[in-house]
N, C-alpha and C positions, 0 to 999 in steps of 0.2 A: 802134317806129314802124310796122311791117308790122301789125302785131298792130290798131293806133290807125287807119287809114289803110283797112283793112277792114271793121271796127266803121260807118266813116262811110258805106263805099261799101254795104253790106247795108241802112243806116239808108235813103240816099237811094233805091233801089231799092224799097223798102216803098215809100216818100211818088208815086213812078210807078208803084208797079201799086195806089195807091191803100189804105182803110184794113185792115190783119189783120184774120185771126178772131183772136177774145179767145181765150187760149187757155184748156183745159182746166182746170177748176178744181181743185185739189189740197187737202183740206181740211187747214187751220191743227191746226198739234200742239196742243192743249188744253194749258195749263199747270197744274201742279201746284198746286191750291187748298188742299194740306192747309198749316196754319201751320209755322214752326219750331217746333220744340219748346222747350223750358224751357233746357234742356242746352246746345241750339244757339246758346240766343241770351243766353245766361250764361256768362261765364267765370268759373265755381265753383270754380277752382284760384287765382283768382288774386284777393284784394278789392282794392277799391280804397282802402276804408280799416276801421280797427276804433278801436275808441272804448271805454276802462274807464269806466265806469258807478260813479257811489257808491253808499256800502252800502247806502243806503234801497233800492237797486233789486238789492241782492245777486241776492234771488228772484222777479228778474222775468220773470215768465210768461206776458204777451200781449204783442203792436205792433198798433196800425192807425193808420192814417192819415185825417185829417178832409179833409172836401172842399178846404178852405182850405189844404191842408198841414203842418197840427200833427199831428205824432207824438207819440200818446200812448202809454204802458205802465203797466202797474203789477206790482206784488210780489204773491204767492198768499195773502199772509195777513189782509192789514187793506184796506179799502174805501177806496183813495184812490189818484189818478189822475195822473201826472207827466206834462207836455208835455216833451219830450226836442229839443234842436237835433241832427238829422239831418245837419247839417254841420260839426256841432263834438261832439257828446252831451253839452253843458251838459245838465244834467236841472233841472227847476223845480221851484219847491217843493212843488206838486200840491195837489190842493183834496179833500175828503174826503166822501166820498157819507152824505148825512143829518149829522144837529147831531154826532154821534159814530162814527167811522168805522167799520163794521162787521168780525167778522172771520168769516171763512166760508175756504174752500179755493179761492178764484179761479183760475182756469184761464183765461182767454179775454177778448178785448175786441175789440167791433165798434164801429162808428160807421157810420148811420143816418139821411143829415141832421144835422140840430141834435139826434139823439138820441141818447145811447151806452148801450152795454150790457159788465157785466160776467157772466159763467156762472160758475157755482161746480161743482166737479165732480160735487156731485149733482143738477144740475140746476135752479138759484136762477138765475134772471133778474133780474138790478138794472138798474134801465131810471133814465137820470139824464139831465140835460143840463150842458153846460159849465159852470163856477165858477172866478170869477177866485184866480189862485194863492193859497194859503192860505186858502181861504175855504172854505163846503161847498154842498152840492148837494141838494135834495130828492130821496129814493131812491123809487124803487116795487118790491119784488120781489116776483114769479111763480113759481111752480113750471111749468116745463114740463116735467113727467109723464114725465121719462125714467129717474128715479136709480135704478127697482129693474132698469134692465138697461142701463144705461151709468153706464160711471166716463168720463165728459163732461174733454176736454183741448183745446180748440180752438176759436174762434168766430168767424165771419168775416159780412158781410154779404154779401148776393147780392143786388145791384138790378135782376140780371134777371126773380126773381121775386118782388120785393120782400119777400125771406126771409133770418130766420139761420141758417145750416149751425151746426152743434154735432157735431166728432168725437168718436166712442169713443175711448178707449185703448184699453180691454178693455172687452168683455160678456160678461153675464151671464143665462144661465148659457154657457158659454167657447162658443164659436162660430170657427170657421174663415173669418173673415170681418171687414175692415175696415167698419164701420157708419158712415151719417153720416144724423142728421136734420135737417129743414127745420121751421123754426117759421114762418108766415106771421107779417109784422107787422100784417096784418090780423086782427084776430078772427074774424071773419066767416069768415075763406078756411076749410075743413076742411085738415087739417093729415093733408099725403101722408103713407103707410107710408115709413119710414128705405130709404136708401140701401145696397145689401149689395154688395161688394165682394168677392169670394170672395178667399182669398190665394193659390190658385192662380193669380190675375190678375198677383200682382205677382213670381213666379218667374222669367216672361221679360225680366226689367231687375235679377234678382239678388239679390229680397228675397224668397226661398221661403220662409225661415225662421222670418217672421212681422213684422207692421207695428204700431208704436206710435205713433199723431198726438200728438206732444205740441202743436202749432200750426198754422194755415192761413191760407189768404189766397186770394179771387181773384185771379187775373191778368187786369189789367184790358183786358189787349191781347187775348188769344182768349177769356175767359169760364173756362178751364179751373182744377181746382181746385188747388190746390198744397198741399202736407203737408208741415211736418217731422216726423222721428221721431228724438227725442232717443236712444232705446233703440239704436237703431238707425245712427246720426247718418248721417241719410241725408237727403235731399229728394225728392218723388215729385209726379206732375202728370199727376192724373184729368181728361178731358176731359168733354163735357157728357153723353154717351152711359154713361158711368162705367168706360169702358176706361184703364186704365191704360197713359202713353204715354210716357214716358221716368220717369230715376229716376236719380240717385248719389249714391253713397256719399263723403262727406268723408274727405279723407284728412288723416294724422297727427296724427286730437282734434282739428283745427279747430271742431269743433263739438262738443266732450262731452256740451254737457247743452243744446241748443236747444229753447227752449221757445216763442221770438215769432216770426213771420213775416210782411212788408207789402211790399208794392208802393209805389214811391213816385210822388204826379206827378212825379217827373224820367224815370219809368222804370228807377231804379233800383233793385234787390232790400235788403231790410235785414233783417238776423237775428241774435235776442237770444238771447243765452247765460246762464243763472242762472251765479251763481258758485258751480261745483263747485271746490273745490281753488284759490279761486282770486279776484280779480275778475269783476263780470258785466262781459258786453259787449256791445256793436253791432257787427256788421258788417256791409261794403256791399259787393255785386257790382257789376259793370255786365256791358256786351256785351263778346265778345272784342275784344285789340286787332286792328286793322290786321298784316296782315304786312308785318316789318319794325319795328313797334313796341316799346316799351319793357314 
């Protein structure tokens, strides 16, 4: 009450000698603009669910996700594209790029708009659009000029600069260094020198030893790049500068053999597993719980 009672009598005593100087301005602490990272805003120890996969997709080697929300994937061997329910992994019958599905070593799948694309590890662009289940698709494929010095394992779209990233696994000839190219989906645009990652970069988060993308994905909340490495079974999240900014390692084979990687609109992370030793699968992260949670 003494405490209450003086507060008023200081107040009133202002208001008779009329109005304060404003006091001294003390400048505001700047908050911290840099994002969370990958790690922080991921609970990777714990999914929320996982999902066996039939065998049509035993060797399923890309995920991405259509603007609409269809989760597509497919297997590395034959040219045919499964939409997958991301809340149950029913897989659909998938529809088959050109009158005959082709077979090439598929690595990667983006979507682009109403356009998708499959990479083939040496560098075979199959540029297709949607086909209803069982049905096929008009292909067009490209060579983009990179097979005599990438073995090509990842492929994501980038609509910030209306480009697709294509990871190396390995180059050639061996290089100490993660690679990653950009193809404009413009003609026109000239097409940047690759992306060089030194692996000294990824020593400070635990991966000195050496990095294998087998998959990628933007994240579509900071732009930043995200890799898995099945070799490796780790997960890693290149920011737009190409600094290497968080990274971990799956613990006990959670991830053997990960090959797909997507962002979902829920915000949810989803990551495909071929079937090593085993069924493929999906699995889903989200954010950590609440403390206190289950």
């Amino acid at each position: 009450m003494k405490i209450r009672l003086a507060l008023l009598a200081w107040a009133f005593a202002g208001q008779l000698r009329g109005p304060a100087q404003a006091p001294a301005q003390v400048p505001a602490e700047v908050p911290d603009s840099t994002p969370p990272t990958l790690v922080q805003r991921y609970d990777l120890e714990h999914r929320i669910a996982r999902f066996d996969l039939p065998g049509r997709l035993d060797e399923i080697s890309g995920l991405a996700f259509s603007a609409s929300g269809t989760l597509y994937g497919h297997e590395d061997e034959r040219g045919i594209v499964f939409s997958i329910d991301p809340t149950t992994g029913k897989v659909g019958r998938g529809f088959e790029l050109g009158s005959n599905a082709p077979r090439d070593d598929f690595e990667g799948i983006a979507v682009a708009g109403d356009r998708l694309f499959l990479i083939s590890s040496r560098g075979r662009l199959y540029e297709f659009r949607e086909a209803p289940q069982g049905g096929s698709s008009p292909v067009r494929v490209t060579d983009v000029g990179v097979g005599k010095t990438c073995e090509v394992e990842g492929l994501t779209y980038d609509p910030g600069s209306a480009s697709l990233l294509l990871a190396c696994k390995s180059v050639m000839p061996t290089a100490p260094e993660v690679r990653i190219h950009r193809i404009p989906l413009d003609p026109t645009t000239p097409v940047p020198p690759p992306q060089r990652i030194p692996l000294d970069a990824f020593a400070s988060v635990g991966l000195g030893g050496g990095v294998h993308p087998s998959g990628m994905d933007i994240d579509p909340s900071t732009g930043n790049l995200v890799l898995v490495a099945a070799r490796e079974e780790a997960i890693l999240e290149i920011d737009v500068r190409g600094r290497v900014v968080s990274a971990h390692r799956f613990t006990g084979h959670r991830h053997p053999q990960a090959e797909g990687i997507a962002f979902g609109p829920d915000g949810l992370l989803y990551i495909a597993d071929e079937g090593k030793n085993g069924k493929a699968r999906l699995t889903v992260y989200g954010p950590p719980m609440p403390e206190g949670g289950s």
